[in-house]
Every structure is written in structure tokens, then in C-alpha cells.
Biotite code that builds the C-alpha atoms (Angstrom):
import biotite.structure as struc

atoms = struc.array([
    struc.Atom([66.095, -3.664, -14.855], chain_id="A", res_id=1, res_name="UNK", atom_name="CA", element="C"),
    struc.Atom([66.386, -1.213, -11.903], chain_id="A", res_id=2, res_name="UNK", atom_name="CA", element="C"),
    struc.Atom([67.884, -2.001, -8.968], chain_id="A", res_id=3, res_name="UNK", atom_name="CA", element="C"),
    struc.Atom([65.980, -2.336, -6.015], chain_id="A", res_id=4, res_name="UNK", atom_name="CA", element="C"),
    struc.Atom([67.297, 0.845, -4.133], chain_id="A", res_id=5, res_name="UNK", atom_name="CA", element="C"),
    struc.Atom([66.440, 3.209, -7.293], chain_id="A", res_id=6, res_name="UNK", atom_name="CA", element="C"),
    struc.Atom([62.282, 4.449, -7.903], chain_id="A", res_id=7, res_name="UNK", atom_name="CA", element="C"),
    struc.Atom([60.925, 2.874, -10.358], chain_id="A", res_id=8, res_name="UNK", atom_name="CA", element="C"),
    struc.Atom([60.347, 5.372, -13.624], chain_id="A", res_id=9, res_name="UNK", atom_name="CA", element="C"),
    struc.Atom([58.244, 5.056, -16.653], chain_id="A", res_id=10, res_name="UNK", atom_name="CA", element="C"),
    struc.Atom([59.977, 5.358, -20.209], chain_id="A", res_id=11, res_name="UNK", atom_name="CA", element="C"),
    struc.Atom([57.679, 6.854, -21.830], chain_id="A", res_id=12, res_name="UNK", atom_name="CA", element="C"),
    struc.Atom([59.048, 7.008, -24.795], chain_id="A", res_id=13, res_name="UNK", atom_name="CA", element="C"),
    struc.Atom([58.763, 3.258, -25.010], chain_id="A", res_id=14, res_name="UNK", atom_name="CA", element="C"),
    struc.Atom([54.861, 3.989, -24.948], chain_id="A", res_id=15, res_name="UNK", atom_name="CA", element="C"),
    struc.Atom([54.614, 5.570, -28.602], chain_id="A", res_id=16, res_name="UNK", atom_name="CA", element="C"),
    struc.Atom([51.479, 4.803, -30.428], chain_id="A", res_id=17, res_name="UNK", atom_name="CA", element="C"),
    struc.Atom([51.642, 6.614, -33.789], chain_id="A", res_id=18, res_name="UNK", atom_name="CA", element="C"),
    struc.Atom([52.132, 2.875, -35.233], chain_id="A", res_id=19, res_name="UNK", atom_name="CA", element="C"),
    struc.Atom([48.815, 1.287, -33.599], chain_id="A", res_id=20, res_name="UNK", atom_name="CA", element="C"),
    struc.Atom([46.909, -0.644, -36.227], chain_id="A", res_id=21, res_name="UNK", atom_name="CA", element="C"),
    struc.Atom([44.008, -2.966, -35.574], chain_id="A", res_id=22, res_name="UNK", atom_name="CA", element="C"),
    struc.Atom([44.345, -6.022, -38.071], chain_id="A", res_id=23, res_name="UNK", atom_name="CA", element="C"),
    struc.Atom([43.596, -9.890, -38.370], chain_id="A", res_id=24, res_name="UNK", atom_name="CA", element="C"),
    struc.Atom([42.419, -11.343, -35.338], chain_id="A", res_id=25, res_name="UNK", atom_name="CA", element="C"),
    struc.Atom([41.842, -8.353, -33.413], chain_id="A", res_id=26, res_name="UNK", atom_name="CA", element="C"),
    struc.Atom([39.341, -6.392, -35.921], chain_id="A", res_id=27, res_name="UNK", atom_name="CA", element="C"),
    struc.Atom([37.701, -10.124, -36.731], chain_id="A", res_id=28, res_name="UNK", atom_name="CA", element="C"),
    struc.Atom([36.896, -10.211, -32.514], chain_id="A", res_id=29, res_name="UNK", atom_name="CA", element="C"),
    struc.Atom([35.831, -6.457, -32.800], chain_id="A", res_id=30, res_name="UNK", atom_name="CA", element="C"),
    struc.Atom([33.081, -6.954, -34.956], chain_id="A", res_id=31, res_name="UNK", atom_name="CA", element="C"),
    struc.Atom([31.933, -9.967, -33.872], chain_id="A", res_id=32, res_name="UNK", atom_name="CA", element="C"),
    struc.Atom([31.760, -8.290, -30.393], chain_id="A", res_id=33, res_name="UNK", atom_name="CA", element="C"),
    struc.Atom([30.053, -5.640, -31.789], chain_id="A", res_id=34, res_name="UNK", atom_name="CA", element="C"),
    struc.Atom([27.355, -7.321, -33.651], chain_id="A", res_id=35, res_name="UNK", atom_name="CA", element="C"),
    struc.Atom([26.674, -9.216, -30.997], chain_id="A", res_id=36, res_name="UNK", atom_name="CA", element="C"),
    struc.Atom([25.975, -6.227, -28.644], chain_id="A", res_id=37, res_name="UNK", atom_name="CA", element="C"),
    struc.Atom([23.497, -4.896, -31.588], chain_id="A", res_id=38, res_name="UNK", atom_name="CA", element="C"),
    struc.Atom([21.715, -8.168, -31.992], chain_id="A", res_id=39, res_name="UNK", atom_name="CA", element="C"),
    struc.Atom([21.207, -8.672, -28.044], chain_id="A", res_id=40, res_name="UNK", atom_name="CA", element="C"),
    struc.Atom([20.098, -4.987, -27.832], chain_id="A", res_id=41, res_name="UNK", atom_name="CA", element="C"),
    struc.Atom([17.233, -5.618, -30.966], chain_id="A", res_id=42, res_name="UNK", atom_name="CA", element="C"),
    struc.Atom([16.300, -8.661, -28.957], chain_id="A", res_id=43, res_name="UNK", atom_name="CA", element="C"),
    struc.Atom([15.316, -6.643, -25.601], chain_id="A", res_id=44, res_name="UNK", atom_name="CA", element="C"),
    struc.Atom([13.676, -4.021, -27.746], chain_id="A", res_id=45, res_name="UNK", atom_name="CA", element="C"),
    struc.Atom([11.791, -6.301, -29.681], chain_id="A", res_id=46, res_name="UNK", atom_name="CA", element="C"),
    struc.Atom([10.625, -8.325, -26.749], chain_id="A", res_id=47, res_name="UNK", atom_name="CA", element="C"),
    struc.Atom([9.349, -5.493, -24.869], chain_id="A", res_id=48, res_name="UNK", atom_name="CA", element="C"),
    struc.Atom([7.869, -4.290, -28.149], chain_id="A", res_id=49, res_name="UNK", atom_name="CA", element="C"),
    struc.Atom([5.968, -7.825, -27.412], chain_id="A", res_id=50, res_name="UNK", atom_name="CA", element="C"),
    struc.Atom([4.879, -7.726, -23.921], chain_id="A", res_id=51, res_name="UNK", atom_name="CA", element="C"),
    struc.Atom([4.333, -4.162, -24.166], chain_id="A", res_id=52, res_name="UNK", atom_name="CA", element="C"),
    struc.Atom([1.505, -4.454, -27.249], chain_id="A", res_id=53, res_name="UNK", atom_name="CA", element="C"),
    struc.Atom([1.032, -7.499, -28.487], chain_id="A", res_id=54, res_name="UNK", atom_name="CA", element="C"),
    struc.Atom([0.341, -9.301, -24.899], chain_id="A", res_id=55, res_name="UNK", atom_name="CA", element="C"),
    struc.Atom([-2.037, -6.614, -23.849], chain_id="A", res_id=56, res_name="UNK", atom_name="CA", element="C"),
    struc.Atom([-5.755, -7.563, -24.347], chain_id="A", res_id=57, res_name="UNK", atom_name="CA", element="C"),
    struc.Atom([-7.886, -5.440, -26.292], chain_id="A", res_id=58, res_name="UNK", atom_name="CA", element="C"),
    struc.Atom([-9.415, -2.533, -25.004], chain_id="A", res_id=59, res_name="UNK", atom_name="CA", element="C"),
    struc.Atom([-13.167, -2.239, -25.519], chain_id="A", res_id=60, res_name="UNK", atom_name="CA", element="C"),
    struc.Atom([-14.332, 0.748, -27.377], chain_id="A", res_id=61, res_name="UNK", atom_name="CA", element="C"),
    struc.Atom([-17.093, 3.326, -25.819], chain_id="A", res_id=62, res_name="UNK", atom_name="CA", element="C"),
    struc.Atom([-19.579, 1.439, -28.036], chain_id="A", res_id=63, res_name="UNK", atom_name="CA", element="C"),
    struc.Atom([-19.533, -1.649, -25.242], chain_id="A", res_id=64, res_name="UNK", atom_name="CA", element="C"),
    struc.Atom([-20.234, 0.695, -22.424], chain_id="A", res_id=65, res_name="UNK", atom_name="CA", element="C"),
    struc.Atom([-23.458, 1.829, -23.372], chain_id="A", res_id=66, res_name="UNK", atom_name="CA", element="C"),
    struc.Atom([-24.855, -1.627, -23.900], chain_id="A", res_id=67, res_name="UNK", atom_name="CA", element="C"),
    struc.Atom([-23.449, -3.247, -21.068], chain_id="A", res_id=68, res_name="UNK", atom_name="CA", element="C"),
    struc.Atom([-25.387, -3.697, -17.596], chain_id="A", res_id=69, res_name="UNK", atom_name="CA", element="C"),
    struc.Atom([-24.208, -1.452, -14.522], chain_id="A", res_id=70, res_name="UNK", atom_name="CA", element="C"),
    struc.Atom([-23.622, -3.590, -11.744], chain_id="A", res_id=71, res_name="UNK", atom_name="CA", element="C"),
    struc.Atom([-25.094, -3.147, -8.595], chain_id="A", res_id=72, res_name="UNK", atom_name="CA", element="C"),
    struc.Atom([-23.931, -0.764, -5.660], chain_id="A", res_id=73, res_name="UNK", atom_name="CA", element="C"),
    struc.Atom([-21.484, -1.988, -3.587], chain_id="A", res_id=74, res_name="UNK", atom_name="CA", element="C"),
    struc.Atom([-23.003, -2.693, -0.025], chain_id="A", res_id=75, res_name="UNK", atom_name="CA", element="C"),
    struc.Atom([-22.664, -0.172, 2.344], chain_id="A", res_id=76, res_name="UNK", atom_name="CA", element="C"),
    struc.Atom([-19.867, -0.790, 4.537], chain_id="A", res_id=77, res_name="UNK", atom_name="CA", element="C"),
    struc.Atom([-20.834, 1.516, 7.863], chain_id="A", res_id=78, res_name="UNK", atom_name="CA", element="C"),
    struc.Atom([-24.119, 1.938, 9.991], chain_id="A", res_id=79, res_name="UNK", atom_name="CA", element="C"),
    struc.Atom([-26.829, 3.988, 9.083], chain_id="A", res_id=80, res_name="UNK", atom_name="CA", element="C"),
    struc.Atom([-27.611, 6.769, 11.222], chain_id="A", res_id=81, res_name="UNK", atom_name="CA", element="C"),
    struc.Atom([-30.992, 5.701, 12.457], chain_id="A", res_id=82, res_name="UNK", atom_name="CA", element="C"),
    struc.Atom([-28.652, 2.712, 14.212], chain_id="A", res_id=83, res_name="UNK", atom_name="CA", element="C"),
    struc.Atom([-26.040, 5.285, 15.084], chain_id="A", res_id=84, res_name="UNK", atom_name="CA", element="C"),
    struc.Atom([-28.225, 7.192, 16.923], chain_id="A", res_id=85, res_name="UNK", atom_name="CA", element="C"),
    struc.Atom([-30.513, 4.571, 18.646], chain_id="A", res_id=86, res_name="UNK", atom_name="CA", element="C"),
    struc.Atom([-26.726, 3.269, 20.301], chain_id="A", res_id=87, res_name="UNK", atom_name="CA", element="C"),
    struc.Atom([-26.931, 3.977, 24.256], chain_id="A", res_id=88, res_name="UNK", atom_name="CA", element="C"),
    struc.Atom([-25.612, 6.772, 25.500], chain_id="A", res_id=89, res_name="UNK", atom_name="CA", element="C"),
    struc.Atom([-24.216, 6.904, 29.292], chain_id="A", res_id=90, res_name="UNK", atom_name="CA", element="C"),
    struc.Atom([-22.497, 9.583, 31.355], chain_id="A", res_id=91, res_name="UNK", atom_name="CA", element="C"),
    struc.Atom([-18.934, 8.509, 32.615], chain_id="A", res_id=92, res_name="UNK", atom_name="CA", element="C"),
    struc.Atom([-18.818, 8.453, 36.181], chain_id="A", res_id=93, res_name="UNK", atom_name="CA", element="C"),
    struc.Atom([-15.023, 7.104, 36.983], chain_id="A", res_id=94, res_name="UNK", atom_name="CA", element="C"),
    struc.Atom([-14.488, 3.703, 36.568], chain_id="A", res_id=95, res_name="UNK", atom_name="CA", element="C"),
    struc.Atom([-16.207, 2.619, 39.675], chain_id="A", res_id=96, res_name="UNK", atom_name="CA", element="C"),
    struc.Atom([-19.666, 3.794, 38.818], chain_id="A", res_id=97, res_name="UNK", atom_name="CA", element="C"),
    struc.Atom([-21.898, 1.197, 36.963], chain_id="A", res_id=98, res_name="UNK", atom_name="CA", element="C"),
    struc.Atom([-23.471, 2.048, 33.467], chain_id="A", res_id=99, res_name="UNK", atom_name="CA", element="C"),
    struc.Atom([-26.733, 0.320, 31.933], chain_id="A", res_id=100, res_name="UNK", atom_name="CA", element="C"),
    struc.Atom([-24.274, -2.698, 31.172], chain_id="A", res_id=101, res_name="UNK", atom_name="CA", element="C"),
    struc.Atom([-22.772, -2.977, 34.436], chain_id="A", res_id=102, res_name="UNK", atom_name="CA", element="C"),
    struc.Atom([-19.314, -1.391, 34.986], chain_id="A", res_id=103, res_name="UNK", atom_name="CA", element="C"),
    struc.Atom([-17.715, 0.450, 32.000], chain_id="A", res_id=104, res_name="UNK", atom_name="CA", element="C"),
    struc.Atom([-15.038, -1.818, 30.240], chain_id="A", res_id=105, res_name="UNK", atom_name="CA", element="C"),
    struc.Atom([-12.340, 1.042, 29.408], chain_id="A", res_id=106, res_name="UNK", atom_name="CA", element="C"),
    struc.Atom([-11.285, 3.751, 30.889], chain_id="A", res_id=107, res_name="UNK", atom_name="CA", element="C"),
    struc.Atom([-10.078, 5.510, 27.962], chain_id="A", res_id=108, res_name="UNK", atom_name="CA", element="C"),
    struc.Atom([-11.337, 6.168, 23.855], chain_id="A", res_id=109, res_name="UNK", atom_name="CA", element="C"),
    struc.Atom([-9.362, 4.078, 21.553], chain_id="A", res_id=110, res_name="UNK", atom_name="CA", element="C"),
    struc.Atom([-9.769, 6.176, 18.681], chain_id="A", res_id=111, res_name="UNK", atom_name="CA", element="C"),
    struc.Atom([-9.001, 9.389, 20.136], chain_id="A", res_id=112, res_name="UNK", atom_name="CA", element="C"),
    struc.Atom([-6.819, 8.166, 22.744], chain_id="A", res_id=113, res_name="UNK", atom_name="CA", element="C"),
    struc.Atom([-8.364, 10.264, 25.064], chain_id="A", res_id=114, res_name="UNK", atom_name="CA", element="C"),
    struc.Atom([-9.239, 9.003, 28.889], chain_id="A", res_id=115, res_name="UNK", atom_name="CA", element="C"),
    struc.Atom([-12.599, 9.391, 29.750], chain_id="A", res_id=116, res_name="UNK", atom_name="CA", element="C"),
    struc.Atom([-13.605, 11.911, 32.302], chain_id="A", res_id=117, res_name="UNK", atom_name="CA", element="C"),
    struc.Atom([-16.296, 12.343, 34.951], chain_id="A", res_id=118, res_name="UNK", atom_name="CA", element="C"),
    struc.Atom([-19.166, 13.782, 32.708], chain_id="A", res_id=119, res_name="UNK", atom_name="CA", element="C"),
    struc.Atom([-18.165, 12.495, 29.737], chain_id="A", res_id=120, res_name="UNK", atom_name="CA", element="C"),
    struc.Atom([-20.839, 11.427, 26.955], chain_id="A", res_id=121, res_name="UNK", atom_name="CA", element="C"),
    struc.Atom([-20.074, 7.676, 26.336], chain_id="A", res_id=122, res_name="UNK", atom_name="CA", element="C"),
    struc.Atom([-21.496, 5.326, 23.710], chain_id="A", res_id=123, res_name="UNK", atom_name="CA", element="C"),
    struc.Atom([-21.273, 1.724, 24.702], chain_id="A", res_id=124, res_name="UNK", atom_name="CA", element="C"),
    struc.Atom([-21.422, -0.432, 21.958], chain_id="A", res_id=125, res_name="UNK", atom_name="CA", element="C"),
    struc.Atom([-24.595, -3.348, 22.889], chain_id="A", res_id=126, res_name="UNK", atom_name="CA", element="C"),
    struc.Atom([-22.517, -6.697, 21.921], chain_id="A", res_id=127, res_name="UNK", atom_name="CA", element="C"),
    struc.Atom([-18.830, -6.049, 23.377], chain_id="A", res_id=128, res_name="UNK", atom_name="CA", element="C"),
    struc.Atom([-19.688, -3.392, 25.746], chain_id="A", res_id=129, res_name="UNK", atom_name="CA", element="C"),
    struc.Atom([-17.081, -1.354, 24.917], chain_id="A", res_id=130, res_name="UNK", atom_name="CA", element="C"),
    struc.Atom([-16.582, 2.429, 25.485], chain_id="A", res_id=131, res_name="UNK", atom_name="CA", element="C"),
    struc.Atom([-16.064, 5.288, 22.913], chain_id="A", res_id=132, res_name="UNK", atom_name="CA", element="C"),
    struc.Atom([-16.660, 9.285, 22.986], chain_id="A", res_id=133, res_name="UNK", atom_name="CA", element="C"),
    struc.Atom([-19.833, 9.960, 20.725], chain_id="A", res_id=134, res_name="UNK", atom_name="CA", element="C"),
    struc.Atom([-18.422, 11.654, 18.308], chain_id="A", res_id=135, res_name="UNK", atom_name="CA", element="C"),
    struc.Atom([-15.489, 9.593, 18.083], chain_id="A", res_id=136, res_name="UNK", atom_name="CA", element="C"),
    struc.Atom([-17.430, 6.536, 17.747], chain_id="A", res_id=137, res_name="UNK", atom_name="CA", element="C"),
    struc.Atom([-20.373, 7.818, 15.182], chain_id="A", res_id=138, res_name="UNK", atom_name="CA", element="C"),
    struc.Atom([-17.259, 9.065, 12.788], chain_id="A", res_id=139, res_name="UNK", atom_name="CA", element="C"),
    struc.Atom([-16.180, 5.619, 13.073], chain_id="A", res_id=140, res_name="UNK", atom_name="CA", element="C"),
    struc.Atom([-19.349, 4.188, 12.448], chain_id="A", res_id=141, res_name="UNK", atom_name="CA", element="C"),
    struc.Atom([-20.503, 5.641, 9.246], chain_id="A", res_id=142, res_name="UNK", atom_name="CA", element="C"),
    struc.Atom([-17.624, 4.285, 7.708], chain_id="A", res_id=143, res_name="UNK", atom_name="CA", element="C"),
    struc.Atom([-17.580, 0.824, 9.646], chain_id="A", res_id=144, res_name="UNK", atom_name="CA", element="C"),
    struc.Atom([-19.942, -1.364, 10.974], chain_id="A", res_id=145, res_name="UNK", atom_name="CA", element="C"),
    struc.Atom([-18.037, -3.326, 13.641], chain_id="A", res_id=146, res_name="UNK", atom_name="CA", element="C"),
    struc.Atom([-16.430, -2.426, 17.089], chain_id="A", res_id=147, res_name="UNK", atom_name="CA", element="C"),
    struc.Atom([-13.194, 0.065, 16.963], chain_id="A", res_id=148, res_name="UNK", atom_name="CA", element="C"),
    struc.Atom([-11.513, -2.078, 19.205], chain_id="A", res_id=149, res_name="UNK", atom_name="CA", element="C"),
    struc.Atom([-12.654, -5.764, 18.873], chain_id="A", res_id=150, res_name="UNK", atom_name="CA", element="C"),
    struc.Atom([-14.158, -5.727, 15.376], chain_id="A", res_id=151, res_name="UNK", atom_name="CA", element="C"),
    struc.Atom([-17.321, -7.295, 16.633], chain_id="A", res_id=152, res_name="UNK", atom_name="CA", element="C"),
    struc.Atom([-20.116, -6.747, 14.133], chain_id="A", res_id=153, res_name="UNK", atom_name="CA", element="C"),
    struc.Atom([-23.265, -4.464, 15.118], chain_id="A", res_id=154, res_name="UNK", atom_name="CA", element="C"),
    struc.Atom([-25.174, -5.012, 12.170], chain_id="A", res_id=155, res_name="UNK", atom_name="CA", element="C"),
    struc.Atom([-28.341, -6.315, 13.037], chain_id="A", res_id=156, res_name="UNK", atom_name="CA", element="C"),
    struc.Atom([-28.539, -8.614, 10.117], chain_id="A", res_id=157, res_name="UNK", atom_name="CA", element="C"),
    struc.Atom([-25.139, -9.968, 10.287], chain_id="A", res_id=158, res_name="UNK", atom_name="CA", element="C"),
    struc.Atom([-26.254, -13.027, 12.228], chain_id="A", res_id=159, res_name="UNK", atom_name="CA", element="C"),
    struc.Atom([-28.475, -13.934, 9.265], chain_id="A", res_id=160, res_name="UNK", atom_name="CA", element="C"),
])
């Protein structure tokens, strides 16, 4: 052994493997290793052979399309543009001046972020009283059918 002032240094000569041999024990734990690996990895493939195909339900052929019924539209989801139109429209005085509704709820569009100035065409929606640009407001509106802000509903028939 070295002593403790010295480096320690590898002999490599020591290291010589032109005599390695795997025998007994060793190739017995190699294969059995081995075969285990395969058999796991067969497993996985064969259960997502499984799921992948035989899980999956059928899929109809074009020959149940043309017999089948075609279900209704979906309803429409925004207002249609007879409503869009008939909503009031009110020039924006500041927010001291009065509108039809009394005084004007906001002082600024909440879907274009924009503040409302003196002149400005304003749609005031009839059950929140809340204020929009016109063309802000009928984008929104063809999609939508409810206040920007609130959500309130404006369909007519929604209280049916």
C-alpha cells in the first residue's frame, strides 16, 4: 500500500482483460435479465396493440350516413339584426349629461377600451343600461346575445 505522502497511481497492468470469460452464474443472470427485458417489452407492445384497436369502437361506414336523420341547427347564439338595429342610440355628452335612461353608466367602451367622447354614437343596452360604441357593440352582438360587460340577456324571449 502507498504511503500517505506519495499520489496514488493506477497499475494498470493489474487491469488486463484478455482472460475475461462470462460462465456459471454470471451468463445464467444474463439471460434471465435479458429475457425478461424482451418479455416486458412484448407486453407494452401488445397492450397498446389492445387499447390502440381492439378498444376502439367501430367506425360506421358511409352507408349509415345517408340513412341517418340530420339533426337540427344549432340555435343561434347572437341577435338578429332587426334587434341590433332597433337598440337606442344616444349621443355622448360627458358624463354629466342625461341620456333616454337617465345618466350614462360608463364612461368608457369595454370592448374597445376606448373612453367615450363628446359626440360619440352610443348604444345603451335597454336591461343593464350599459354603454358601448355602435360598432363595437353590434360586432359583439351578432355573435352574442347578452351584455359585454354584465352578461345580462337581451333576447326578448329569454324570459319565457
Amino acid at each position: 500500500m502507498a504511503s500517505p505522502s506519495e499520489p496514488f497511481r493506477w497499475h494498470y497492468a493489474e487491469f488486463d482483460d484478455s482472460n475475461f470469460q462470462i460462465r456459471g452464474r454470471t451468463l445464467f443472470f444474463i439471460l434471465v435479465l435479458f429475457s425478461i427485458i424482451l418479455l416486458v417489452t412484448l407486453l407494452f407492445l401488445y397492450a397498446r396493440w389492445i387499447c390502440r384497436y381492439r378498444l376502439r369502437p367501430p367506425q360506421p361506414s358511409a352507408s349509415h350516413f345517408v340513412h341517418a336523420p340530420t339533426p337540427p341547427p344549432p340555435p343561434q347564439q347572437g341577435l338578429d339584426s332587426t334587434a341590433i338595429n332597433n337598440l337606442p342610440i344616444v349621443s355622448y355628452m360627458g358624463s354629466g349629461s342625461g341620456s333616454s335612461s337617465g345618466n350614462f353608466v360608463d364612461s368608457e367602451c369595454c370592448i374597445c377600451l376606448g373612453i367615450f367622447e363628446d359626440g360619440d354614437e352610443v348604444k345603451v343596452l335597454p336591461r343593464c343600461h350599459h354603454c358601448f360604441h355602435s360598432d363595437c357593440v353590434d360586432k359583439w352582438l351578432t355573435t352574442q346575445s347578452s351584455c359585454p360587460l354584465c352578461r345580462a340577456s337581451l333576447r326578448v324571449d329569454s324570459a319565457v
